[in-house]
VOZAPA-670722 format. One record per atom (N, C-alpha, C, O, CB): residue number from 1; residue in three letters; atom name; x, y, z. Coordinates in Angstrom, 1 decimal. Each point is the difference from the previous one (the first is absolute). Glycine has a CB too. Example, Ala and Ser with C-alpha at 12.3 -4.5 7.8 and 13.67 -1.06 7.14 Angstrom:
pt n: 1&res: ALA&atom: N&px: 13.2&py: -5.7&pz: 7.8
pt n: 1&res: ALA&atom: CA&px: -0.9&py: 1.2&pz: 0.0
pt n: 1&res: ALA&atom: C&px: 0.9&py: 1.2&pz: 0.0
pt n: 1&res: ALA&atom: O&px: 1.0&py: 0.0&pz: 0.7
pt n: 1&res: ALA&atom: CB&px: -2.9&py: -1.2&pz: 0.5
pt n: 2&res: SER&atom: N&px: 1.5&py: 2.3&pz: -1.9
pt n: 2&res: SER&atom: CA&px: 0.9&py: 1.1&pz: 0.0
pt n: 2&res: SER&atom: C&px: -0.8&py: 1.1&pz: 0.8
pt n: 2&res: SER&atom: O&px: 0.5&py: 1.1&pz: 0.1
pt n: 2&res: SER&atom: CB&px: 0.7&py: -1.7&pz: -2.3
This chain:
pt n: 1&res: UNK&atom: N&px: 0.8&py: -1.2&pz: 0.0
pt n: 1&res: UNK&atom: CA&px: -0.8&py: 1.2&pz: 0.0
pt n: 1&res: UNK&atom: C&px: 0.9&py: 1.2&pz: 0.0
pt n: 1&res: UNK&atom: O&px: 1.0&py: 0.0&pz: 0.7
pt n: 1&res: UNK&atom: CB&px: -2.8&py: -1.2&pz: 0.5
pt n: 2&res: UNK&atom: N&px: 1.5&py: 2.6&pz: -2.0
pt n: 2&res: UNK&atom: CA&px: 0.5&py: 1.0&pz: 0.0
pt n: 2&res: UNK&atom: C&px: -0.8&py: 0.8&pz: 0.9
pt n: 2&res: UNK&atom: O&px: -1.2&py: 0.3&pz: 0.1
pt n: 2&res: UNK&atom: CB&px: 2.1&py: -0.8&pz: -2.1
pt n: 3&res: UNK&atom: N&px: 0.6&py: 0.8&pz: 2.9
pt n: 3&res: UNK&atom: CA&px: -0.4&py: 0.9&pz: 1.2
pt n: 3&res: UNK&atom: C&px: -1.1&py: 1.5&pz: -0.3
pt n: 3&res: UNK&atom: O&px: -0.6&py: 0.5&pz: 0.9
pt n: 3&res: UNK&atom: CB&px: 3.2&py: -1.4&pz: -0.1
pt n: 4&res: UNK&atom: N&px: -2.5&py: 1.3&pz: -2.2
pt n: 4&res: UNK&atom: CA&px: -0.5&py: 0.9&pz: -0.3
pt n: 4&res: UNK&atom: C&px: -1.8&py: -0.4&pz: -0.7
pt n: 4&res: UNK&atom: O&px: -1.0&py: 0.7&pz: -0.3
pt n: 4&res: UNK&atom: CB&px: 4.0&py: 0.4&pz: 0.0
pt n: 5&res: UNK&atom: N&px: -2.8&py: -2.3&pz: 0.2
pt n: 5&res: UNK&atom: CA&px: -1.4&py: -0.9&pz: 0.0
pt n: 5&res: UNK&atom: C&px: -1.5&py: 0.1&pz: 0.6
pt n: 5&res: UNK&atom: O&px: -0.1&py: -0.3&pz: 1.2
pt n: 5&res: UNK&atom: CB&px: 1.8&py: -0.9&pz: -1.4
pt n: 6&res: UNK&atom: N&px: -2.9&py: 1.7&pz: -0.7
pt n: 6&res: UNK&atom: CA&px: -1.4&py: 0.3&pz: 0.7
pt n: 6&res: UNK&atom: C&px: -0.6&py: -1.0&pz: -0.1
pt n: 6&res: UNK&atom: O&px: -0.1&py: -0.8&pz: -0.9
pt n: 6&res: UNK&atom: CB&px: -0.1&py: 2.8&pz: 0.6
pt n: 7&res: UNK&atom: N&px: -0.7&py: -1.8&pz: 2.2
pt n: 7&res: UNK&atom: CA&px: -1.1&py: -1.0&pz: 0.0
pt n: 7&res: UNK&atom: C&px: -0.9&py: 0.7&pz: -0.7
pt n: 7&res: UNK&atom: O&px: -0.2&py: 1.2&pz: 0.0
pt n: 7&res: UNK&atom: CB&px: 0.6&py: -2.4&pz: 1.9
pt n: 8&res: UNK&atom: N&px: -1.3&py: 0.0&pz: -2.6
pt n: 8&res: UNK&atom: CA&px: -1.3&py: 0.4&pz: -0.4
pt n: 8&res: UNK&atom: C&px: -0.8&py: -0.8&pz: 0.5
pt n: 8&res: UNK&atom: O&px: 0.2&py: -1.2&pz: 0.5
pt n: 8&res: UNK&atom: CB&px: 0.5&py: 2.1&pz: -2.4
pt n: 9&res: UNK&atom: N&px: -2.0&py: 0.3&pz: 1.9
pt n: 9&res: UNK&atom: CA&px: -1.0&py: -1.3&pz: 0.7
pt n: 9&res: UNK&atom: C&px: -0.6&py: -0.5&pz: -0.8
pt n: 9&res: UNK&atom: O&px: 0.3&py: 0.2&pz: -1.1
pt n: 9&res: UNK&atom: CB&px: -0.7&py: 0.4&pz: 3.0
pt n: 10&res: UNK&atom: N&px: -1.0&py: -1.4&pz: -1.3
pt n: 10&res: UNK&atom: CA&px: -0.5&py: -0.7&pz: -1.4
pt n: 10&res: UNK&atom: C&px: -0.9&py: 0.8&pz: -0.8
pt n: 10&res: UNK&atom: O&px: -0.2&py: -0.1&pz: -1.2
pt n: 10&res: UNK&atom: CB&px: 0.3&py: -1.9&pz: 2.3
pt n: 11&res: UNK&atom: N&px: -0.5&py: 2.8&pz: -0.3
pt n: 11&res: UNK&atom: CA&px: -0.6&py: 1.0&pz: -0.8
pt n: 11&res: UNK&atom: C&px: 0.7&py: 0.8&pz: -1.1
pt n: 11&res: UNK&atom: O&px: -0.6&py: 0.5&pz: -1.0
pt n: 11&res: UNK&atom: CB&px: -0.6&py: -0.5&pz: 2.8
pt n: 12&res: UNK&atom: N&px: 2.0&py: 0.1&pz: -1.6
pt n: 12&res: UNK&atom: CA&px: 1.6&py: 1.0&pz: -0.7
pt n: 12&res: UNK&atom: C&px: -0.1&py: -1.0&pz: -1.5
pt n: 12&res: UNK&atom: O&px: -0.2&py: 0.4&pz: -1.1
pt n: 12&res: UNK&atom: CB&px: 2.5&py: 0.2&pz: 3.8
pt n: 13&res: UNK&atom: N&px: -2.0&py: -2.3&pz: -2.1
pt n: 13&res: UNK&atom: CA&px: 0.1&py: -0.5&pz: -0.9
pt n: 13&res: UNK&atom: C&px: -0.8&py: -0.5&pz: -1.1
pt n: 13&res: UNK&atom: O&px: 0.3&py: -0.3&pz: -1.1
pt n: 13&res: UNK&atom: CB&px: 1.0&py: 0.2&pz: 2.6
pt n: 14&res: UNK&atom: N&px: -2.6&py: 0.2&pz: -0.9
pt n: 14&res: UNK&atom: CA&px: -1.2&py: -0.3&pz: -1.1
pt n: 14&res: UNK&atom: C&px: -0.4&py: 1.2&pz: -0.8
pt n: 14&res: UNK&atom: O&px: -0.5&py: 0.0&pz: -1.1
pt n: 14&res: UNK&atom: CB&px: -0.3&py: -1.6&pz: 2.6
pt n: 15&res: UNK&atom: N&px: 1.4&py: 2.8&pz: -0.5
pt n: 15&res: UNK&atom: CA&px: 0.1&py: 1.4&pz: -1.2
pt n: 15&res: UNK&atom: C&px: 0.6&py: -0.2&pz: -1.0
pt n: 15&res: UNK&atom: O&px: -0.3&py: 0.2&pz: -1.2
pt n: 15&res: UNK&atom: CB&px: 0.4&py: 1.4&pz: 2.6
pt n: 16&res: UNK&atom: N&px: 1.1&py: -2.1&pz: -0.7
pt n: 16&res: UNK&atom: CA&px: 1.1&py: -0.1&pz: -1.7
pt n: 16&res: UNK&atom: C&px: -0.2&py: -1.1&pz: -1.3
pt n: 16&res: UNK&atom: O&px: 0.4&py: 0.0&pz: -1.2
pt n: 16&res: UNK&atom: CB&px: 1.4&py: 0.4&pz: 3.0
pt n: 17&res: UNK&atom: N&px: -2.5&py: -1.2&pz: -1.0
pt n: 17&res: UNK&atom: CA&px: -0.5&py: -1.0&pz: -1.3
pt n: 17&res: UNK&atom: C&px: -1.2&py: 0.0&pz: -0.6
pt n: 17&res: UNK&atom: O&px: -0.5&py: -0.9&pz: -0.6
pt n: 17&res: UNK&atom: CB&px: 1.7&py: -0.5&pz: 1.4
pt n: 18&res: UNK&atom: N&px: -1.7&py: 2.9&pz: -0.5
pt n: 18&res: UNK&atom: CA&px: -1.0&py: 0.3&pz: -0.6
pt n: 18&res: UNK&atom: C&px: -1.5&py: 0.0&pz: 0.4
pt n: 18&res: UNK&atom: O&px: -1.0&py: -0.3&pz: -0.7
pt n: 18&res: UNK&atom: CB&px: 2.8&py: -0.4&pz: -0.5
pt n: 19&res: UNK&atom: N&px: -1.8&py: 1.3&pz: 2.5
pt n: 19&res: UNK&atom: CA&px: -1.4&py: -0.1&pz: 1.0
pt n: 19&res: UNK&atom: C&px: -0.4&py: -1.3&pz: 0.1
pt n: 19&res: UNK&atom: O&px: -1.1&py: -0.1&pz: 0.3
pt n: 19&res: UNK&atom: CB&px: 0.2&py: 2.2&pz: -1.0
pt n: 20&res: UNK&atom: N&px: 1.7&py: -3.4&pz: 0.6
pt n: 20&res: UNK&atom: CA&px: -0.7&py: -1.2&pz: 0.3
pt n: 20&res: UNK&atom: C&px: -0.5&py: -0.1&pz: 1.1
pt n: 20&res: UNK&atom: O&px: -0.1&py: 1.1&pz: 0.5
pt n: 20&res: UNK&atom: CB&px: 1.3&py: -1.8&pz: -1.6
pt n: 21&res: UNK&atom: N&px: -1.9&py: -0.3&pz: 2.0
pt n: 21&res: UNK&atom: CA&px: -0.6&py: -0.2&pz: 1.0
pt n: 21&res: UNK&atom: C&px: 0.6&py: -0.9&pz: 0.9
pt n: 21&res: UNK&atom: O&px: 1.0&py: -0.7&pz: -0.3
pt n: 21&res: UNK&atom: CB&px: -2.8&py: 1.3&pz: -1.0
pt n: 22&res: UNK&atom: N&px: 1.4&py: -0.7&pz: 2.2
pt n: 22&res: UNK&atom: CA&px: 0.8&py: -0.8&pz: 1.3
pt n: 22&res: UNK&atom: C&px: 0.2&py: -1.3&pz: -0.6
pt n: 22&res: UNK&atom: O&px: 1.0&py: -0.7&pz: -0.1
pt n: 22&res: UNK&atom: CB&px: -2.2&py: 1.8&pz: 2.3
pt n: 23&res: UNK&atom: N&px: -0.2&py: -1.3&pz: -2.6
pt n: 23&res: UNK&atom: CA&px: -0.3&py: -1.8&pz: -0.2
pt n: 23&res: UNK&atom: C&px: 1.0&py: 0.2&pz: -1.4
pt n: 23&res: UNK&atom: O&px: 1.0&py: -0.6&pz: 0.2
pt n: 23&res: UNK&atom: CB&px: -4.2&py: -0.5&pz: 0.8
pt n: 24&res: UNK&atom: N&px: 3.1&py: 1.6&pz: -2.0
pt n: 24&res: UNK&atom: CA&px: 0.9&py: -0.2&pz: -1.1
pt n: 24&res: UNK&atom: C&px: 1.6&py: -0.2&pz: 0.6
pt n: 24&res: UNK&atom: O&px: 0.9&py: -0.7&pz: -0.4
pt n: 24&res: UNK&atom: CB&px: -2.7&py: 2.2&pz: -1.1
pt n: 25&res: UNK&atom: N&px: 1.5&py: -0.9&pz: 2.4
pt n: 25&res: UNK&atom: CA&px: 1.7&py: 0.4&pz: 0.2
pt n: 25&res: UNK&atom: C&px: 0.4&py: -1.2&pz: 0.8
pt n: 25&res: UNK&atom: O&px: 1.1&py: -0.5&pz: -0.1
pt n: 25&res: UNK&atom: CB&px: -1.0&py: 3.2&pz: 0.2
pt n: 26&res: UNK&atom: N&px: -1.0&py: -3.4&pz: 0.9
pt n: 26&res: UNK&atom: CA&px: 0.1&py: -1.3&pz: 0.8
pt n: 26&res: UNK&atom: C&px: 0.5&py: -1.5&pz: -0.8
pt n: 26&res: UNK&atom: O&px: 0.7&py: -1.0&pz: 0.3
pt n: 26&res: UNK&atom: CB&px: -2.7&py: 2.3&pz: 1.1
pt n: 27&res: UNK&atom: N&px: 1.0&py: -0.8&pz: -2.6
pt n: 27&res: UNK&atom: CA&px: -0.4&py: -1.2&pz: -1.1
pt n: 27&res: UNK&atom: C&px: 1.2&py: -0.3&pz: -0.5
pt n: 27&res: UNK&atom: O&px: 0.5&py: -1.1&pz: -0.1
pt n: 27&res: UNK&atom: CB&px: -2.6&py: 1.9&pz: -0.7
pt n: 28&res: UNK&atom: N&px: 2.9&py: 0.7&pz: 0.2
pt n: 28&res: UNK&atom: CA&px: 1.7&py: -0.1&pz: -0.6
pt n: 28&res: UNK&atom: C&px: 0.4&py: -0.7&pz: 1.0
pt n: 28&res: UNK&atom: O&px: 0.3&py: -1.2&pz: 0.0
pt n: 28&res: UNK&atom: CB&px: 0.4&py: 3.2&pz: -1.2
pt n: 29&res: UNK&atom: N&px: -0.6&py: -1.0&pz: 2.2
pt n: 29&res: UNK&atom: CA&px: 1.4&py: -1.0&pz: 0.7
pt n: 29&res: UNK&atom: C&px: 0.0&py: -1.8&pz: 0.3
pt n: 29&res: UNK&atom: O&px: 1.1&py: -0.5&pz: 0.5
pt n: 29&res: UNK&atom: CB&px: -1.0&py: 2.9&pz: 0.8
pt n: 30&res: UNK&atom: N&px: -1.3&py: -3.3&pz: -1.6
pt n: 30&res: UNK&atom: CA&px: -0.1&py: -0.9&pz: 0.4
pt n: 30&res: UNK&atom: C&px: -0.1&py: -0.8&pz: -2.1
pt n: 30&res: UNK&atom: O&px: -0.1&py: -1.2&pz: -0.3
pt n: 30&res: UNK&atom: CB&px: -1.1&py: 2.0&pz: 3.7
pt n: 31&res: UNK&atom: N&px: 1.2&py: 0.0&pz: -4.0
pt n: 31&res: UNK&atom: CA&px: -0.1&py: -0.7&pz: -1.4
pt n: 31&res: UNK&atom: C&px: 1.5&py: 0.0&pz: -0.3
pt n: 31&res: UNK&atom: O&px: 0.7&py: 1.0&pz: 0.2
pt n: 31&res: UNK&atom: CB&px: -3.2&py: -0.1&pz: -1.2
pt n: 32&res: UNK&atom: N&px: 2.9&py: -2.1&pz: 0.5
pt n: 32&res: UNK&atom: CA&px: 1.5&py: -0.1&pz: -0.7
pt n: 32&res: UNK&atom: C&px: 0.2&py: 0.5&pz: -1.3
pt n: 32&res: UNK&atom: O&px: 1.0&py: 0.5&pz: -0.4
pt n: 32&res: UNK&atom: CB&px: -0.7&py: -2.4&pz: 1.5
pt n: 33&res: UNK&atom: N&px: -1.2&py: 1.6&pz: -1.5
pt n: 33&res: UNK&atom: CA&px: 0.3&py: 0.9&pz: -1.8
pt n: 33&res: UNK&atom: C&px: 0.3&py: 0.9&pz: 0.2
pt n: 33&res: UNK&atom: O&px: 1.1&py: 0.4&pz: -0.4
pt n: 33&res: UNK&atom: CB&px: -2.4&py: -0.8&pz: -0.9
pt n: 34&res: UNK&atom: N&px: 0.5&py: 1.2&pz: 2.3
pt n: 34&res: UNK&atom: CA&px: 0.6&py: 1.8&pz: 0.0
pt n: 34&res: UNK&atom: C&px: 1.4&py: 0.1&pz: 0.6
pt n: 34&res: UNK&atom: O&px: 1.0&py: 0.5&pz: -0.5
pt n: 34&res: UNK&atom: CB&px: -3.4&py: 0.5&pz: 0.8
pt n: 35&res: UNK&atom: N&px: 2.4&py: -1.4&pz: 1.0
pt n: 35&res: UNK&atom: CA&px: 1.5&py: -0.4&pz: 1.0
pt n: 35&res: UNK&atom: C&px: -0.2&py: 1.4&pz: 0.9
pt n: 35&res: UNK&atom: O&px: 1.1&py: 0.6&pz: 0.2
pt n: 35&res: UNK&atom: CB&px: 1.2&py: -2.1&pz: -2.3
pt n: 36&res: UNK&atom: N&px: -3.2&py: 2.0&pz: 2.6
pt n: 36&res: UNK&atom: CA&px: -0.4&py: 1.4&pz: 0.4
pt n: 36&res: UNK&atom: C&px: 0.7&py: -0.1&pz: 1.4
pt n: 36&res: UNK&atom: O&px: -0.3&py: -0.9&pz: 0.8
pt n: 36&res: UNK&atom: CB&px: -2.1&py: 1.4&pz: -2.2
pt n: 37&res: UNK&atom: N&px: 3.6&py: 0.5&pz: 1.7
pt n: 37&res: UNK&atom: CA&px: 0.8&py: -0.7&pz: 1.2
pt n: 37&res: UNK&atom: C&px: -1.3&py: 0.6&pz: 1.7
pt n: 37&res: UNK&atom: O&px: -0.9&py: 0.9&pz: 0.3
pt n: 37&res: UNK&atom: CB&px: 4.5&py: -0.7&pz: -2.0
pt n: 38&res: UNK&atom: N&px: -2.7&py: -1.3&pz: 2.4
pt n: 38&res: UNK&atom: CA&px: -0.8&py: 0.2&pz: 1.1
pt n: 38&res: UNK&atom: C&px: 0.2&py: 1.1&pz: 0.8
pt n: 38&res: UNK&atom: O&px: 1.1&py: 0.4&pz: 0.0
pt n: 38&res: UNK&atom: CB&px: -1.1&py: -2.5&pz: -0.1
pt n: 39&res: UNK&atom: N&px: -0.9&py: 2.9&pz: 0.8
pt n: 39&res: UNK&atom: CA&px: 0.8&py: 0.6&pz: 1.4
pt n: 39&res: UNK&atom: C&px: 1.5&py: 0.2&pz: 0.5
pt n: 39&res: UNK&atom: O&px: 0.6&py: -1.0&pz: 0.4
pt n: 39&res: UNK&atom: CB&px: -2.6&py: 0.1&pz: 0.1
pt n: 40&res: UNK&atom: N&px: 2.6&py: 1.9&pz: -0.6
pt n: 40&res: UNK&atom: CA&px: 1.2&py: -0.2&pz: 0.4
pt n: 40&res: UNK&atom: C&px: 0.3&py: 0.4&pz: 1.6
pt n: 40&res: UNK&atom: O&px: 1.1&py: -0.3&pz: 0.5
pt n: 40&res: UNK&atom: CB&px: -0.6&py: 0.7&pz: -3.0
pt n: 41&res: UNK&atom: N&px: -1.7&py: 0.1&pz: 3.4
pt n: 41&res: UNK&atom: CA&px: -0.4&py: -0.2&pz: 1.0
pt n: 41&res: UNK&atom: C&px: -1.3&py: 0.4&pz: 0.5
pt n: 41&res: UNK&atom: O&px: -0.6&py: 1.0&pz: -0.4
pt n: 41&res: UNK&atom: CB&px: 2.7&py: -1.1&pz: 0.5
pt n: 42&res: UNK&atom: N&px: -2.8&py: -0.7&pz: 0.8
pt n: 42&res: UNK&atom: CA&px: -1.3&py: 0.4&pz: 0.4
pt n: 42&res: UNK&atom: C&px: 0.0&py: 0.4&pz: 1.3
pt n: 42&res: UNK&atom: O&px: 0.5&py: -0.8&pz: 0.8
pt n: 42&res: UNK&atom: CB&px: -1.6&py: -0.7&pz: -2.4
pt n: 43&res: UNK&atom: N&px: 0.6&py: 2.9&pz: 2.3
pt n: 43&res: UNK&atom: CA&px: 0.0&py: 0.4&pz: 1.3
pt n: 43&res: UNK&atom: C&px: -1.5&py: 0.2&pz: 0.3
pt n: 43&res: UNK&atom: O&px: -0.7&py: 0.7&pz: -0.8
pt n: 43&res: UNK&atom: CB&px: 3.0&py: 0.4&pz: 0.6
pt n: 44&res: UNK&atom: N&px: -2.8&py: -1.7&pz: 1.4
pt n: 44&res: UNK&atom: CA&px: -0.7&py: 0.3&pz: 0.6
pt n: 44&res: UNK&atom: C&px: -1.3&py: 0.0&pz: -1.2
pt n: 44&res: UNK&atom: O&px: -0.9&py: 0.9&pz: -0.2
pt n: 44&res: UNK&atom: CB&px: 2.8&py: 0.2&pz: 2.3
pt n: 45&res: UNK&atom: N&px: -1.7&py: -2.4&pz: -2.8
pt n: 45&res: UNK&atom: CA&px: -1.2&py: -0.2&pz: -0.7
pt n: 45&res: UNK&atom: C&px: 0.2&py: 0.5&pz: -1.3
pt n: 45&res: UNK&atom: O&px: -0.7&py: -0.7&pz: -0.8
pt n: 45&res: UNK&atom: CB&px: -0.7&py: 0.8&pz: 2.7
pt n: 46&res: UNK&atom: N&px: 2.2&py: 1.0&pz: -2.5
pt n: 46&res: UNK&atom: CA&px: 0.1&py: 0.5&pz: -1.0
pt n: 46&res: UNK&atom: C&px: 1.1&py: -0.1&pz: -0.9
pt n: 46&res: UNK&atom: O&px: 1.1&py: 0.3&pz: 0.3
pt n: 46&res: UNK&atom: CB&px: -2.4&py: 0.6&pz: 0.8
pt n: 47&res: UNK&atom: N&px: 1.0&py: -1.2&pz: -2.3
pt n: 47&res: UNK&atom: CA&px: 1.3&py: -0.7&pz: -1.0
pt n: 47&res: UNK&atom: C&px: 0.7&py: 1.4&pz: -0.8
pt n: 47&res: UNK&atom: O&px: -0.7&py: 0.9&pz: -0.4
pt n: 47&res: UNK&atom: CB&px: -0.7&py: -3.6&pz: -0.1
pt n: 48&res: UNK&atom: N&px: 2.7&py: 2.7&pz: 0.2
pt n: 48&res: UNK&atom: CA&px: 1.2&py: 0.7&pz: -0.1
pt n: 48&res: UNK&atom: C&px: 0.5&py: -0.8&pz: -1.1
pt n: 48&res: UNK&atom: O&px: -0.5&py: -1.1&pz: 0.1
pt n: 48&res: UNK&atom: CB&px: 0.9&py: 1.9&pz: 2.3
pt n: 49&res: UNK&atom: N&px: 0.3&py: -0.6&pz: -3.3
pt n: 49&res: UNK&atom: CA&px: 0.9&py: 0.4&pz: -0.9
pt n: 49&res: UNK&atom: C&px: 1.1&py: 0.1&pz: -0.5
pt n: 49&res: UNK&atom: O&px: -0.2&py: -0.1&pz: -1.2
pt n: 49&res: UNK&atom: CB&px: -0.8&py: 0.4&pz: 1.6
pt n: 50&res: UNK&atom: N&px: 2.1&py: -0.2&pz: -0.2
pt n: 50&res: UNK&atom: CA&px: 1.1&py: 1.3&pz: -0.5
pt n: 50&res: UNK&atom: C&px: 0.2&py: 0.3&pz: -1.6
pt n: 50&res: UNK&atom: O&px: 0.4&py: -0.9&pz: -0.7
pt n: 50&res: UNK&atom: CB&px: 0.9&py: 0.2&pz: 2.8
pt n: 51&res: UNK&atom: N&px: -1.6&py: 2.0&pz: -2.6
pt n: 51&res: UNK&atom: CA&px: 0.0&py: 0.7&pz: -1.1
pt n: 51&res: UNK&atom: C&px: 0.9&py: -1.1&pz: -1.1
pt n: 51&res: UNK&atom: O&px: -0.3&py: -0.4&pz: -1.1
pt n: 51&res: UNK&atom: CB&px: -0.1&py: 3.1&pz: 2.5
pt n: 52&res: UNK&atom: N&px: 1.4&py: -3.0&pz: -0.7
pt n: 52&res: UNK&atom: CA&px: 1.1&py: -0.6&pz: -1.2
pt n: 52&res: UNK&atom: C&px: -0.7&py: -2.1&pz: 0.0
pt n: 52&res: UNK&atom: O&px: 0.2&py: -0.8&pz: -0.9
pt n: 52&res: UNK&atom: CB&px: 3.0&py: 3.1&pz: 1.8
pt n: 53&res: UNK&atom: N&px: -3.9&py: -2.7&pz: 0.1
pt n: 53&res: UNK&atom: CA&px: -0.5&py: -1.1&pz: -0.6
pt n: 53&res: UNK&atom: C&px: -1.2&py: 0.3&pz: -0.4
pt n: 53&res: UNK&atom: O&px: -0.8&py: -0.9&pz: 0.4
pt n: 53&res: UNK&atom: CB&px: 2.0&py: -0.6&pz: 0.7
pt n: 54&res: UNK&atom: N&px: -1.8&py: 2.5&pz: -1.7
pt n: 54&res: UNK&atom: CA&px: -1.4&py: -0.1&pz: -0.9
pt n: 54&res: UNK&atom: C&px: 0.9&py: 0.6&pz: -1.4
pt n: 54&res: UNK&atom: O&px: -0.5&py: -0.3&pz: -1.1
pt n: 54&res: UNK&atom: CB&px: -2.0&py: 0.8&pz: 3.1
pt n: 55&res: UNK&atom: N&px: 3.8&py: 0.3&pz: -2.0
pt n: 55&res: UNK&atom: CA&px: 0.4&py: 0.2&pz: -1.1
pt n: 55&res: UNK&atom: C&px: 0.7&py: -1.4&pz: -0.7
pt n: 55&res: UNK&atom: O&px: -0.3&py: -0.5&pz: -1.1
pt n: 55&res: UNK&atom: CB&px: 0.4&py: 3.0&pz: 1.8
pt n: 56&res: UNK&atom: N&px: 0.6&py: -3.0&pz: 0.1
pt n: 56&res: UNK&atom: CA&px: 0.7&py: -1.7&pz: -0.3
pt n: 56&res: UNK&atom: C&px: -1.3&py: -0.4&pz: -1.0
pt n: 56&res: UNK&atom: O&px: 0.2&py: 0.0&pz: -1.2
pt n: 56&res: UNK&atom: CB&px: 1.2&py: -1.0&pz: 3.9
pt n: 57&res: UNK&atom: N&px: -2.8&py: 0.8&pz: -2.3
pt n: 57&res: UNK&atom: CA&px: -0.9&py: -1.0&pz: -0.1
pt n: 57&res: UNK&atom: C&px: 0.4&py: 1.2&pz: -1.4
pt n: 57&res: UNK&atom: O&px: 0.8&py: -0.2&pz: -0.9
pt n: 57&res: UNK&atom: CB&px: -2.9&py: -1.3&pz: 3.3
pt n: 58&res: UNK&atom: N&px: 1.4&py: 2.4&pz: -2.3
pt n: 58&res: UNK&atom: CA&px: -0.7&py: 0.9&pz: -1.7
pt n: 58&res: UNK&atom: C&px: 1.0&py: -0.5&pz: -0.8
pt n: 58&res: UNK&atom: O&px: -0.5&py: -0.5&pz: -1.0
pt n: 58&res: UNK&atom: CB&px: -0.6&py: 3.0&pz: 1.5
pt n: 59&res: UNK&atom: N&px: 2.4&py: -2.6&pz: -0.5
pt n: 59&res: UNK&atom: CA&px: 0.6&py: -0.1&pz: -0.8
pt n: 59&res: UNK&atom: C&px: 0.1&py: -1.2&pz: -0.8
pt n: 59&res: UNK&atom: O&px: 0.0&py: -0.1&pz: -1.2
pt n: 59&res: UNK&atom: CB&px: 0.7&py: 1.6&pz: 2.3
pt n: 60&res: UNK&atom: N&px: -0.5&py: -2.7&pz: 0.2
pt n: 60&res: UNK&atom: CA&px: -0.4&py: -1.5&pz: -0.6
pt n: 60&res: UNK&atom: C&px: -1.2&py: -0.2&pz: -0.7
pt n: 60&res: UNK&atom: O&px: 0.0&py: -0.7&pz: -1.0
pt n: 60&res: UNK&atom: CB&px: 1.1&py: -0.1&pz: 2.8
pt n: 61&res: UNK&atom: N&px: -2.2&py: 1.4&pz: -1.3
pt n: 61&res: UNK&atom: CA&px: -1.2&py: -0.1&pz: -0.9
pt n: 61&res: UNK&atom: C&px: -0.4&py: 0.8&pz: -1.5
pt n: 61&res: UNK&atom: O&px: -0.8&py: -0.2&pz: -0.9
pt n: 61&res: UNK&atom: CB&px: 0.2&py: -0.3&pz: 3.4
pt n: 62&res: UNK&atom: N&px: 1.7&py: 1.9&pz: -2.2
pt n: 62&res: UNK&atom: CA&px: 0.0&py: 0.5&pz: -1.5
pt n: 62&res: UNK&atom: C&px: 1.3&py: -0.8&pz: -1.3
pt n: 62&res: UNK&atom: O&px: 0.0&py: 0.2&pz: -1.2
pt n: 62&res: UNK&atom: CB&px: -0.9&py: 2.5&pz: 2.7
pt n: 63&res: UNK&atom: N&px: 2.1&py: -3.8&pz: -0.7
pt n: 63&res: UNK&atom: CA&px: 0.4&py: -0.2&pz: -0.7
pt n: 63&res: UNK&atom: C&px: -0.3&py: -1.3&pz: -0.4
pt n: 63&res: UNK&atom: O&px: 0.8&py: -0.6&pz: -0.7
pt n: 63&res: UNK&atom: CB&px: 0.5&py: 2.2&pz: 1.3
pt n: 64&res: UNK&atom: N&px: -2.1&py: -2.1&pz: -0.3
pt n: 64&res: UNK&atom: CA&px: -0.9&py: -1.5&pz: 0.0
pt n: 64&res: UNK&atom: C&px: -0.8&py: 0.4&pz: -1.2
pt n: 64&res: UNK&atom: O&px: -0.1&py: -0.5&pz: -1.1
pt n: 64&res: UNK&atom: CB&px: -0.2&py: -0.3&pz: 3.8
pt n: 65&res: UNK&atom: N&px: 0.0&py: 1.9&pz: -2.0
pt n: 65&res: UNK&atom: CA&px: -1.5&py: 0.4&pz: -1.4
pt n: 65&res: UNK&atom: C&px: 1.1&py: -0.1&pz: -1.3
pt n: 65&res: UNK&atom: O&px: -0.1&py: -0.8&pz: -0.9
pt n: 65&res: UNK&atom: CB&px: -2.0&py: 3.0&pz: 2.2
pt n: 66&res: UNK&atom: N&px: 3.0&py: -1.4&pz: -1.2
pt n: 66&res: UNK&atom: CA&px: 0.6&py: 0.5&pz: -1.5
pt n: 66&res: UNK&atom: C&px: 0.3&py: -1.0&pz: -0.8
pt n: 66&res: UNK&atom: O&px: -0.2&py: 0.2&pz: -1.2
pt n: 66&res: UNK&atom: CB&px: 1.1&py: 1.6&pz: 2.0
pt n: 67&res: UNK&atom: N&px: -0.3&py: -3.1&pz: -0.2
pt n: 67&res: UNK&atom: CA&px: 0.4&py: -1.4&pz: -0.1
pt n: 67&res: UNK&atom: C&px: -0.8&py: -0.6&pz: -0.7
pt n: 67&res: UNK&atom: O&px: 0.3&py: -0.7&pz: -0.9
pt n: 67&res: UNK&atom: CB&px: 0.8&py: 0.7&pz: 2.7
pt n: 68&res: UNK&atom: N&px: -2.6&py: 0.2&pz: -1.4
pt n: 68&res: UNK&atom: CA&px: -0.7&py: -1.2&pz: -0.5
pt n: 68&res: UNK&atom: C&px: -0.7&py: 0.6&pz: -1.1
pt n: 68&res: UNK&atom: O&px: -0.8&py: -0.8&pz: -0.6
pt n: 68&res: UNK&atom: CB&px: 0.7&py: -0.5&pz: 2.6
């Protein structure tokens, strides 16, 4: 992790992929096709992020796309 690295929450993160919804966003993380990574920590009930593993994911999933 980079020290200079943001949590996002889930809400943060379902903004970024496009106003999705909880359950959409539940659905990824448990579907393998997509590989939607998990929580990178959950406090006090609420799930977290860090900015550089939802960018990891976009990238694997935009260079997947380009591939196929």
């Amino acid at each position: 992790m980079n020290q200079d690295d943001v949590w996002l929450t889930s809400a943060q993160v379902r903004a970024r992929q496009g106003a999705i919804s909880e359950m959409t966003l539940w659905r990824w993380t448990r579907d393998p096709r997509i590989s939607f990574p998990p929580p990178d920590d959950i406090r006090n009930g609420r799930k977290y992020w860090r900015l550089s593993t939802i960018l990891e994911w976009e990238v694997a999933r935009t260079s997947s796309a380009e591939a196929a």
